[in-house]
N, C-alpha and C positions, 0 to 999 in steps of 0.2 A: 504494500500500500504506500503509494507517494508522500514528502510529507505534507503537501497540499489537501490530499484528501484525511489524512488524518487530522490537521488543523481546523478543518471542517467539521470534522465528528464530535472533536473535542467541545469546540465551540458551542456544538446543539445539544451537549451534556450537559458542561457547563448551564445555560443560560435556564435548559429544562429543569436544573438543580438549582436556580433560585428564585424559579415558580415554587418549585418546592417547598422550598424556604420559605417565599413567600404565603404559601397554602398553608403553611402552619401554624403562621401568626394567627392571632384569632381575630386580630382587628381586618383581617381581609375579607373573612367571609365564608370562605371553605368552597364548598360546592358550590353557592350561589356567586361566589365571584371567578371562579373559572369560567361558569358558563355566560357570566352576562361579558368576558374576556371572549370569546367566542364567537357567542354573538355579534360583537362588534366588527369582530373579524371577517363573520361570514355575513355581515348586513352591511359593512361602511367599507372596509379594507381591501377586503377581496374584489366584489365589483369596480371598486375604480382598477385594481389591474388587469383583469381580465380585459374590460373593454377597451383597455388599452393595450393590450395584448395583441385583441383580436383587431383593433382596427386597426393598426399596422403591420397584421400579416404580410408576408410577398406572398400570394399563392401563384402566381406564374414561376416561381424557384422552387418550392417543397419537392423533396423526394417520393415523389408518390408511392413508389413501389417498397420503399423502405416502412411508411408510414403504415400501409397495408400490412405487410408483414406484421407489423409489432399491434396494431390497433384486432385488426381480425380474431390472434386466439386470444388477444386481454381482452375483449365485450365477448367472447364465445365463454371464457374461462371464467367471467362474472357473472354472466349467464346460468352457467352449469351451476355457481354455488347458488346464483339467487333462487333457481327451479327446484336444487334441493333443499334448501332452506323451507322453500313454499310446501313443499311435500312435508316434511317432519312438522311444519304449522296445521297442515289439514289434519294431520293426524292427533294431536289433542295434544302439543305438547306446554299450553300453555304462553306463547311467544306472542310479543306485541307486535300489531300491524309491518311496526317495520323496521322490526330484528332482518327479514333477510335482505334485503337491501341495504342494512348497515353492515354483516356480515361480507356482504358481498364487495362493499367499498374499501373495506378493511384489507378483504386478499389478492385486491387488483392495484388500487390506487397508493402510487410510488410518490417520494420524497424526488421527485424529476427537479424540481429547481433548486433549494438551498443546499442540495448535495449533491442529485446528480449534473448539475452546470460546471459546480469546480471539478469533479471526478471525472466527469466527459473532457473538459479542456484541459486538463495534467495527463491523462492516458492518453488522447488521443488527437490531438493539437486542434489546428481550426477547421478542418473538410471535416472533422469525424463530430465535434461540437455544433457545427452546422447542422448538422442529422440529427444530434440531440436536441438541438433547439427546434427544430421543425416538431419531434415528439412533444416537446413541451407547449407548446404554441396551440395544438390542439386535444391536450391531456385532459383538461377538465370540459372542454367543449365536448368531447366523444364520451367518455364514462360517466361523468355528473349530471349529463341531459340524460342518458338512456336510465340512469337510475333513481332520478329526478322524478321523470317519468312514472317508472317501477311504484313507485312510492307514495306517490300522490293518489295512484289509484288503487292501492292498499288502504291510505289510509280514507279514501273516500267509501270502499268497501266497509271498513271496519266501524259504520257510523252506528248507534244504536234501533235507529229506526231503519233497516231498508230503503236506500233511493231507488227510483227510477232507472233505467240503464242511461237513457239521455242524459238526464240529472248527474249522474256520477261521470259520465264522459264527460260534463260541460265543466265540472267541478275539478276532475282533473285536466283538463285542458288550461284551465284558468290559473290553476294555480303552478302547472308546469312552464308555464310560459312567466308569469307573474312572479317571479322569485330572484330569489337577487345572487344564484350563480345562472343561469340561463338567460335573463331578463338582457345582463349586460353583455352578454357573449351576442346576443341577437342582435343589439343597436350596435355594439362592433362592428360584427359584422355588416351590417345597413352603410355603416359610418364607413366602412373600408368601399365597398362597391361603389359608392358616390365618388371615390378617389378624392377625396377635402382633407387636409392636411387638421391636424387635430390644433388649434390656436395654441402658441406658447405658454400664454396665463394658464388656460385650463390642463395642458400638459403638466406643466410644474404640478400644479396640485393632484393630479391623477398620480404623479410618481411618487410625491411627501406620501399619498395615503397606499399606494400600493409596498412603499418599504416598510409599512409598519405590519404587514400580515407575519410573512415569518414571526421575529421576534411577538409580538402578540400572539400566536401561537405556541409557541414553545413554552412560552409563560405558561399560559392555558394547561397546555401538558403535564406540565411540571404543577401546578395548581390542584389539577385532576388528580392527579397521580398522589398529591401528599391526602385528598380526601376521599379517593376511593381504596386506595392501594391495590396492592396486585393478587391477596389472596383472596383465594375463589373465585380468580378470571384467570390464574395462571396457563392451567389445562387448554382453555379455549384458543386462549392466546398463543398458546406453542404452536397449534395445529395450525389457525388464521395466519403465524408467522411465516409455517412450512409451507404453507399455500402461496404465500408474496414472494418469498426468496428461493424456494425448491420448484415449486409447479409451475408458476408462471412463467418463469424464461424456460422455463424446457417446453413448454408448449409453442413460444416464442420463436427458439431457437429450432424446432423442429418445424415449422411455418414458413418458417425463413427461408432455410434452406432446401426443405423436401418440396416444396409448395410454391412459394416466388422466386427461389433459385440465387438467392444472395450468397455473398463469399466476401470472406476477407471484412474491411473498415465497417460498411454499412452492414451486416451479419454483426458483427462486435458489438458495435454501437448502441444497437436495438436491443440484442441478448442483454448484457449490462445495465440497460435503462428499466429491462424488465425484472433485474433483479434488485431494483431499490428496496429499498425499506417502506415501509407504510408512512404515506406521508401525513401531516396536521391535519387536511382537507377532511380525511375520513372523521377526526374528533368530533370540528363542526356540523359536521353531517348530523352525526346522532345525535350532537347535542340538540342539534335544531327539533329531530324529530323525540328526543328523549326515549332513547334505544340503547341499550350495552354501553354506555358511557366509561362503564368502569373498564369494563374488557375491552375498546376500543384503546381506551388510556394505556394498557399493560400491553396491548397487539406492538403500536408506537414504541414504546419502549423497548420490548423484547426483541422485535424485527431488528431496530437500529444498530443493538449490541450486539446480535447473532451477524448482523450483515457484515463484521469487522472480518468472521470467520467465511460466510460462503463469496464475496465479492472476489476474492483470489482463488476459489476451484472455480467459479466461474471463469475466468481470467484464462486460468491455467487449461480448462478443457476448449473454451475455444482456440487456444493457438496449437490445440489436436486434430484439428477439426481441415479436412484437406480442400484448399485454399481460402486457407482462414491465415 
């Protein structure tokens, strides 16, 4: 491991360890000030980057073909856990509307930017960073919408009275469109096809608020993590971790190559990106829908530490791998 990328890790220890700290003061709050930390995050923070994310995409430049590769078995591969999930719900196991789409965000959605940007640009210089950054650009656009989605119409199902089918289509429409990681991604995008340069004033402040997600996250984390702690999510968590860092690049890597026919930089690139760690995004998730809160907090955690040990077999079986 670089010591680039190690300075990184360090760092989201660190800063996780004085939310902690912070979560254990009592004048902060406990559980109710992680999540209104979250909140913030995923109602004021995140939307200004996204949309500014999105509406400065190039999409005449993305690698399409690399994009596919890595996007196809990650929504197949969150797919399979949310369908299972859904199964072990019908059968009476007691699970709230939307355990499986929290589950399911927890074993796809990767730490792409505060880790994997400096660990893609120290292994891989700037062609192979470029590919990462095309993955990032549309990481929360593709799994967040499709699970967004998932979710809304769980929890429009799980209402006490029976709606209407309309009724619950219109209710999930509404509120999948109307939310504030999809809401922004959409005018982004609006804003990009219009080709309008985003004015200076409003950039600066899109950027002030989009640097404060990370670090308000990690808080959060570290927050959560001193109020729920890790026992009695640890179990869930090891499997959810095995799922981020074992399953998914090997579905990844087997897509790639058996399937779009990659080799070599863009193969790396992708495999790697699929093996991040569980990123902050999944926290706010649940905390939004108040779902496995605890065991999302210990999935974060555990993924990140484990990830110190598989990021290098990873590493190590692609440059096995013939024209790799």
């Amino acid at each position: 491991m670089t010591p680039a990328v190690f300075l990184k890790l360090l760092a989201i220890f660190v800063v996780i360890a004085i939310g902690w700290t912070a979560g254990r003061a009592k004048f902060f709050g406990g559980g109710e000030a992680a999540r209104a930390l979250s909140n913030t995050a995923f109602y004021l923070f995140a939307p200004a980057l996204l949309f500014r994310t999105t509406a400065r995409i190039d999409f005449g430049t993305m690698p399409w073909s690399a994009l596919a590769a890595f996007f196809v078995p990650a929504v197949g591969w969150m797919l399979a856990i949310y369908a299972w999930r859904k199964w072990r719900q019908r059968r009476g196991s007691g699970m709230v509307a939307a355990e499986p789409s929290v589950r399911a965000i927890s074993s796809t959605f990767g730490n792409t930017a505060q880790l994997g940007i400096p660990l893609a640009a120290a292994l891989f210089g700037e062609h192979g960073l470029s590919i990462h950054l095309a993955i990032v650009s549309v990481h929360a656009l593709t799994l967040l919408s499709v699970l967004t989605l998932l979710v809304e119409l769980d929890v429009a199902r799980s209402g006490a009275a029976p709606a209407s089918l309309w009724r619950t289509l219109f209710n999930t429409a509404r509120n999948t469109v109307i939310h504030p990681i999809v809401l922004p991604v959409m005018v982004g995008i609006a804003w990009n096809l219009l080709d309008v340069p985003i004015p200076a004033a409003m950039d600066e402040i899109l950027v002030m608020l989009g640097q404060a997600v990370v670090p308000v996250c990690l808080i959060a984390i570290g927050m959560s993590l001193a109020h729920y702690g890790i026992r009695g999510s640890a179990q869930a968590a090891v499997w959810i971790s095995a799922a981020k860092l074992l399953a998914m690049p090997a579905w990844v890597l087997l897509a790639g190559y058996f399937v779009f026919g990659l080799r070599g930089l863009p193969l790396t690139v992708i495999v790697t990106a699929a093996a991040l760690p569980t990123g902050a995004n999944a926290l706010m998730f649940s905390q939004r829908y108040a779902a496995q809160e605890a065991e999302t907090t210990a999935v974060l955690v555990i993924s990140t530490v484990v990830f110190v040990a598989t990021a290098p077999l990873w590493l190590s079986l692609l440059h096995l791998i013939p024209g790799g």
